[in-house]
Backbone as CSV, one residue per row, in Angstrom:
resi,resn,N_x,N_y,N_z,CA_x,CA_y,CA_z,C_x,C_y,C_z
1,UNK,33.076,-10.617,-35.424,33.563,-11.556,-36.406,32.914,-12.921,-36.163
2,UNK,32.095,-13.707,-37.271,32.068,-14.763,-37.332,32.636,-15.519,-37.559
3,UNK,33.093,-16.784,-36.424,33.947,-17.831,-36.645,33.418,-19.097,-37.074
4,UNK,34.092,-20.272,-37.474,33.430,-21.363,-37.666,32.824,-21.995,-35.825
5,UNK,33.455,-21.488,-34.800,32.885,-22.163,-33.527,31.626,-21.096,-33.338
6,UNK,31.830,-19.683,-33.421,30.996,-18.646,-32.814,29.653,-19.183,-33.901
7,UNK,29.230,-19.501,-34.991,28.370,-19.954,-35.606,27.907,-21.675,-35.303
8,UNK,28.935,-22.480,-34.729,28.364,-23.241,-34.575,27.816,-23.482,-32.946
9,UNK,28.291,-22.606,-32.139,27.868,-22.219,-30.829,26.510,-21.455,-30.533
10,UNK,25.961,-20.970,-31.700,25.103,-20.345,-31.973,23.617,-21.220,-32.043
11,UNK,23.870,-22.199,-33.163,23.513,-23.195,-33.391,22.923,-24.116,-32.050
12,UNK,24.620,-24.473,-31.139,24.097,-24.991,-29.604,23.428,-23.725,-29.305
13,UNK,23.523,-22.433,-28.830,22.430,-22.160,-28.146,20.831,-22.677,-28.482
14,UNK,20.892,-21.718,-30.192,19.235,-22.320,-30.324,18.646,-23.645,-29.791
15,UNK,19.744,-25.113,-29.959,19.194,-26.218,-29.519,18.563,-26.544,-28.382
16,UNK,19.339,-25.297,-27.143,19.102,-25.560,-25.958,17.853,-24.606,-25.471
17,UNK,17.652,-23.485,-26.708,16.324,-22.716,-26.366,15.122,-24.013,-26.639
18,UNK,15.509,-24.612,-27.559,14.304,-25.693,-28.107,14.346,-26.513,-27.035
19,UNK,15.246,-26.866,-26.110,14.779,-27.767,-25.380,16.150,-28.911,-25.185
20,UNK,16.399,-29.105,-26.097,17.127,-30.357,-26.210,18.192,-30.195,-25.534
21,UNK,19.002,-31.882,-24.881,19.749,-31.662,-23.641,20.907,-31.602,-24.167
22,UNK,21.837,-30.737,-24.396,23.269,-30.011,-24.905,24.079,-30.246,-23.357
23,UNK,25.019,-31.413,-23.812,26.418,-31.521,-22.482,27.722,-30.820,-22.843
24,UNK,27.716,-30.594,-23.836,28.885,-30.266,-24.041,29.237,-29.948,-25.931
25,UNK,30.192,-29.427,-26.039,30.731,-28.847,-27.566,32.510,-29.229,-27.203
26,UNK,32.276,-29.913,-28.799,34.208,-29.953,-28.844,34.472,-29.418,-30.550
27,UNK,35.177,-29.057,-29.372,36.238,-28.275,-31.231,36.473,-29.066,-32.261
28,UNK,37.156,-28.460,-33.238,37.229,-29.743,-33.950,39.016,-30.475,-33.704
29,UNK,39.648,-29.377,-33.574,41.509,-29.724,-33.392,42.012,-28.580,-32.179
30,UNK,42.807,-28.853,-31.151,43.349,-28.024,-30.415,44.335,-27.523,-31.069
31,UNK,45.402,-28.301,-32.050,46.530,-27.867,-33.057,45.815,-27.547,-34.045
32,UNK,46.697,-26.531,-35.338,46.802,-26.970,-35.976,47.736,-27.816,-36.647
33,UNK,47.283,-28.574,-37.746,48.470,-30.260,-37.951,48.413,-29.905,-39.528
34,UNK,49.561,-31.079,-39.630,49.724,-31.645,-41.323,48.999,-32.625,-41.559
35,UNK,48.171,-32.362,-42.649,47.100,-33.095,-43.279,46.845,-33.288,-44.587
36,UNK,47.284,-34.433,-45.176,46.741,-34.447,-46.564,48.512,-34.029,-47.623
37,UNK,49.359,-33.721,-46.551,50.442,-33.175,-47.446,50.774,-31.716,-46.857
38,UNK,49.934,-31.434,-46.321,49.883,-29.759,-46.420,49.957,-28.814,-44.829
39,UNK,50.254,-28.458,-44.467,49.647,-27.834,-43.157,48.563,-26.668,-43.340
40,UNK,47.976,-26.590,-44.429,46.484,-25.756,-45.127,45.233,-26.334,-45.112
41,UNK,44.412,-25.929,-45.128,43.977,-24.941,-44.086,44.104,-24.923,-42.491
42,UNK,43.995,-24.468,-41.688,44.484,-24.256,-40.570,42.842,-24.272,-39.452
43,UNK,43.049,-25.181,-38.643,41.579,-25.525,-38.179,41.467,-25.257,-37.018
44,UNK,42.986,-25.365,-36.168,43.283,-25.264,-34.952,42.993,-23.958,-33.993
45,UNK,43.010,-24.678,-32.741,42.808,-23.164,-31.308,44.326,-22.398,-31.519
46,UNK,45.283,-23.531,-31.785,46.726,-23.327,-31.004,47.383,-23.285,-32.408
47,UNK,47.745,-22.211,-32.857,49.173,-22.471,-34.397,50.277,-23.336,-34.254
48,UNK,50.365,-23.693,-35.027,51.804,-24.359,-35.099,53.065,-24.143,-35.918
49,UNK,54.128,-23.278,-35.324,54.855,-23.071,-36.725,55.624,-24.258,-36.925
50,UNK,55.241,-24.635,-38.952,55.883,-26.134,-39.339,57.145,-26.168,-39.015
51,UNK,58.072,-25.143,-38.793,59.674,-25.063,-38.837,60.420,-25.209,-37.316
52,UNK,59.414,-24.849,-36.488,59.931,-24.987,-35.108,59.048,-25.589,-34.057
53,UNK,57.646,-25.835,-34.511,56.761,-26.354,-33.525,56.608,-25.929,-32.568
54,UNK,56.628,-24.596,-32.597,56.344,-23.831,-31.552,54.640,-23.675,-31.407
55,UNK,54.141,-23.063,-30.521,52.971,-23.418,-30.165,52.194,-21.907,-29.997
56,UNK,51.425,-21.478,-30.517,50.687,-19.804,-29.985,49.379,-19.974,-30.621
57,UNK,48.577,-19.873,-29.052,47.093,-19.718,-29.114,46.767,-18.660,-29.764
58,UNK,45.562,-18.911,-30.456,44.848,-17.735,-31.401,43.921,-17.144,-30.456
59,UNK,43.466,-16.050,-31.070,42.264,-15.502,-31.038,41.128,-16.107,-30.611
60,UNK,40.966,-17.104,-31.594,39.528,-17.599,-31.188,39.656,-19.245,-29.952
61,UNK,40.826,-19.326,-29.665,41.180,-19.907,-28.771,41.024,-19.087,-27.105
62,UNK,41.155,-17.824,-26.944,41.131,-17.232,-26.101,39.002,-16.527,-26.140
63,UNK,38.229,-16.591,-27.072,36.738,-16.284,-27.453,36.405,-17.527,-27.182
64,UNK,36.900,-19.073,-27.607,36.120,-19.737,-26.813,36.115,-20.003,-25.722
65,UNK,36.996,-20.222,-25.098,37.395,-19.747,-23.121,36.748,-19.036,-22.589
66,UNK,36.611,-17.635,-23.684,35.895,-16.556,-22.584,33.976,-17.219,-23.144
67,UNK,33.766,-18.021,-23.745,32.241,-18.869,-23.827,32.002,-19.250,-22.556
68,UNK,33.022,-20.625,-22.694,32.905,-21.480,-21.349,33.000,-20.289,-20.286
69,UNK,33.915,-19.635,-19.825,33.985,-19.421,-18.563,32.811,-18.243,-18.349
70,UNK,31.982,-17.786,-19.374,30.785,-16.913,-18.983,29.611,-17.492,-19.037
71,UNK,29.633,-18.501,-19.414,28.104,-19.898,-19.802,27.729,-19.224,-20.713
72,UNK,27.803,-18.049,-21.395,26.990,-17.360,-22.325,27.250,-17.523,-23.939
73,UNK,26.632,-18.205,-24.407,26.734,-18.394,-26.017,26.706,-17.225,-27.431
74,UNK,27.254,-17.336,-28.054,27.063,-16.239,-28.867,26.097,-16.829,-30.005
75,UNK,25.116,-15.402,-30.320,23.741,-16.029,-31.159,24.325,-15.155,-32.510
76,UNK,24.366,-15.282,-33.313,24.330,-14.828,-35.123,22.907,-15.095,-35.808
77,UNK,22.776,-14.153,-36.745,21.626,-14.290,-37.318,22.014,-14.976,-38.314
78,UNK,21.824,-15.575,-39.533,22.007,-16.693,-40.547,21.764,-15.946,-42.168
């Protein structure tokens, strides 16, 4: 599955095949939040339910962890 990080991680790899000095990648939100009125679309590592604020990591919260903690980037073709 392509994600919006696994494609843009992709992206950092190529940069760093070219050369260029890559320190680091940040997400864009650890939550997701209310924005604009809405709690839609949902951008976050971590859900948030609006009714109790309870807190449960996703999927791709636990795929980018397993990035960092293998140094290994995921490449997609375009």
């Amino acid at each position: 599955m392509v994600t919006l990080h696994t494609g843009a991680l992709s992206a950092v790899a190529a940069a760093l095949e070219d050369g260029l000095d890559i320190r680091g990648y940040l997400a864009w939100s650890a939550l997701d939040n209310y924005e604009w009125g809405s709690y839609q679309p949902t951008f976050g590592l971590i859900a948030v339910d609006p009714d109790t604020f309870a807190r449960t990591p996703k999927p791709s919260a636990a795929r980018l962890g397993g990035f960092a903690r293998t140094r290994v980037l995921p490449r997609v073709s375009v």
